[in-house]
C-alpha positions in Angstrom: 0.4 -17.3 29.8 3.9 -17.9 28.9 5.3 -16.4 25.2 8.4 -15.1 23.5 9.2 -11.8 22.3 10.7 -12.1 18.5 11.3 -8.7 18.3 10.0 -5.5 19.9 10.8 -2.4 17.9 10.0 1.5 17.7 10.9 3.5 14.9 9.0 6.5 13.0 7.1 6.0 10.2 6.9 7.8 7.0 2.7 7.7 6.0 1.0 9.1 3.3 -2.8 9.1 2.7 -4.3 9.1 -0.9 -7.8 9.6 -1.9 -9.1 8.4 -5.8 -11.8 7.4 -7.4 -12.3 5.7 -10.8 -15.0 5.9 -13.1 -17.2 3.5 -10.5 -14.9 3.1 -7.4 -13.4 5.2 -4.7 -10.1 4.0 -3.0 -8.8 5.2 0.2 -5.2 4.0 0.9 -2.6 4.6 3.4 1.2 4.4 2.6 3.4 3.4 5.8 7.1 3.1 5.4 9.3 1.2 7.3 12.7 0.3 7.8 12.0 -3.0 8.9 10.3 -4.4 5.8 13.2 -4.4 3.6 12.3 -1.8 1.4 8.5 -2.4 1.3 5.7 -0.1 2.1 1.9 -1.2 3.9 -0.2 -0.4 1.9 -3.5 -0.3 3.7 -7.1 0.0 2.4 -9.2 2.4 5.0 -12.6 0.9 3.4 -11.8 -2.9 4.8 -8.9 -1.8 6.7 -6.8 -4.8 5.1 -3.1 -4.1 3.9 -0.9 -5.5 1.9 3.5 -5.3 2.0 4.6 -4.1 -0.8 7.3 -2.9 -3.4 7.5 -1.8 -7.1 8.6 -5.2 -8.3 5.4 -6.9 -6.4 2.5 -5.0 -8.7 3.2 -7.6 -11.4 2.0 -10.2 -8.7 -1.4 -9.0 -9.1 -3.2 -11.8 -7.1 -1.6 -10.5 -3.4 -2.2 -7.0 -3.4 -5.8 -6.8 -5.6 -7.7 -9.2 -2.9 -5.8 -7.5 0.0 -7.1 -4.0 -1.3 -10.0 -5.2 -2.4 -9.5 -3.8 -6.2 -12.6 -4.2 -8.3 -11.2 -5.8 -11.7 -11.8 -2.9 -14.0 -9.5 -0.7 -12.3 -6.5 -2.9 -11.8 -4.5 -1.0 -14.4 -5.6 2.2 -13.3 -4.9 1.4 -9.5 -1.5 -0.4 -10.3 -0.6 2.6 -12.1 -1.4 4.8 -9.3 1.0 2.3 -6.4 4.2 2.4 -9.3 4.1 6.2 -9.2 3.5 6.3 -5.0 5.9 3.4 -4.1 8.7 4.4 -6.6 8.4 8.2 -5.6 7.2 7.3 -1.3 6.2 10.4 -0.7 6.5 13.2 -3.4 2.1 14.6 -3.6 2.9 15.7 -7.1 4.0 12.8 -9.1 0.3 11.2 -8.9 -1.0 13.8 -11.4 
Protein backbone atom coordinates (compact mmCIF):
# COMPACT_ATOMS: atom_id res chain seq x y z
CA UNK A 1 0.00 0.00 0.00
CA UNK A 2 1.76 2.97 -1.29
CA UNK A 3 0.70 6.74 0.34
CA UNK A 4 2.13 10.15 1.15
CA UNK A 5 2.83 11.79 4.29
CA UNK A 6 1.31 15.55 4.16
CA UNK A 7 2.51 16.34 7.34
CA UNK A 8 3.50 14.45 10.52
CA UNK A 9 3.61 16.64 13.59
CA UNK A 10 3.95 16.50 17.55
CA UNK A 11 3.26 19.25 19.62
CA UNK A 12 1.54 19.53 23.19
CA UNK A 13 -1.75 20.41 23.61
CA UNK A 14 -3.53 22.68 25.79
CA UNK A 15 -7.10 20.64 26.85
CA UNK A 16 -9.76 21.58 28.99
CA UNK A 17 -12.82 19.51 30.02
CA UNK A 18 -16.23 21.20 30.85
CA UNK A 19 -19.23 19.59 32.33
CA UNK A 20 -22.98 21.57 32.02
CA UNK A 21 -26.23 20.91 31.99
CA UNK A 22 -29.28 22.99 30.98
CA UNK A 23 -32.59 22.87 32.09
CA UNK A 24 -33.06 19.34 29.97
CA UNK A 25 -29.57 18.60 28.56
CA UNK A 26 -26.15 17.64 29.87
CA UNK A 27 -23.06 18.55 27.62
CA UNK A 28 -19.78 17.12 28.03
CA UNK A 29 -17.04 18.94 25.98
CA UNK A 30 -13.42 18.78 25.58
CA UNK A 31 -11.31 21.97 24.52
CA UNK A 32 -7.93 20.97 22.59
CA UNK A 33 -5.66 23.78 21.48
CA UNK A 34 -3.41 23.67 18.90
CA UNK A 35 -0.96 25.61 17.09
CA UNK A 36 -1.63 24.05 13.98
CA UNK A 37 -5.21 25.14 13.50
CA UNK A 38 -4.62 28.68 13.07
CA UNK A 39 -6.01 29.89 16.14
CA UNK A 40 -8.95 27.43 16.43
CA UNK A 41 -9.72 25.11 19.21
CA UNK A 42 -11.47 21.15 18.81
CA UNK A 43 -14.12 21.27 20.43
CA UNK A 44 -15.16 17.72 21.05
CA UNK A 45 -18.49 16.35 22.34
CA UNK A 46 -17.58 13.14 24.79
CA UNK A 47 -21.52 11.92 24.38
CA UNK A 48 -21.07 11.20 20.35
CA UNK A 49 -17.48 11.83 20.47
CA UNK A 50 -17.82 14.20 17.32
CA UNK A 51 -15.80 17.62 17.26
CA UNK A 52 -15.90 20.51 15.64
CA UNK A 53 -12.74 23.37 14.80
CA UNK A 54 -13.50 26.25 16.08
CA UNK A 55 -12.99 30.07 16.97
CA UNK A 56 -14.92 33.03 18.49
CA UNK A 57 -15.82 34.45 15.09
CA UNK A 58 -17.34 30.75 13.97
CA UNK A 59 -20.38 30.68 16.82
CA UNK A 60 -22.39 33.02 14.56
CA UNK A 61 -22.13 30.10 11.92
CA UNK A 62 -24.48 28.11 13.92
CA UNK A 63 -25.20 25.29 11.42
CA UNK A 64 -21.29 23.74 11.80
CA UNK A 65 -20.73 23.52 15.30
CA UNK A 66 -24.69 22.73 16.61
CA UNK A 67 -24.91 19.38 14.45
CA UNK A 68 -21.19 18.56 15.13
CA UNK A 69 -22.03 18.86 19.00
CA UNK A 70 -25.12 17.61 18.70
CA UNK A 71 -26.87 20.83 20.51
CA UNK A 72 -30.55 20.37 21.15
CA UNK A 73 -32.23 23.74 19.73
CA UNK A 74 -33.35 25.12 23.05
CA UNK A 75 -30.02 25.53 24.36
CA UNK A 76 -28.13 27.08 21.40
CA UNK A 77 -27.96 30.46 23.15
CA UNK A 78 -27.16 29.08 26.34
CA UNK A 79 -24.38 26.68 24.83
CA UNK A 80 -23.00 29.51 22.44
CA UNK A 81 -22.72 31.58 25.33
CA UNK A 82 -20.81 29.07 27.27
CA UNK A 83 -17.91 28.42 23.88
CA UNK A 84 -17.55 32.71 23.65
CA UNK A 85 -16.52 32.70 27.32
CA UNK A 86 -14.17 29.24 26.87
CA UNK A 87 -12.70 30.05 23.39
CA UNK A 88 -12.05 33.82 24.03
CA UNK A 89 -10.61 33.10 27.65
CA UNK A 90 -8.90 29.04 26.51
CA UNK A 91 -8.35 28.09 29.55
CA UNK A 92 -9.12 30.46 32.55
CA UNK A 93 -11.98 27.77 34.99
CA UNK A 94 -13.40 30.92 36.36
CA UNK A 95 -14.71 32.97 33.57
CA UNK A 96 -17.71 30.27 32.93
CA UNK A 97 -19.50 31.43 36.08
Amino acid sequence: MKFDYLYDQSENLLSRFVTFATEHNRYDLAFFYSQHFDGKSIVMSLQNMRAALISSDDLSHENHWVKSLEVKAEDVDIVSSLLTKALSSLFRHDDLD
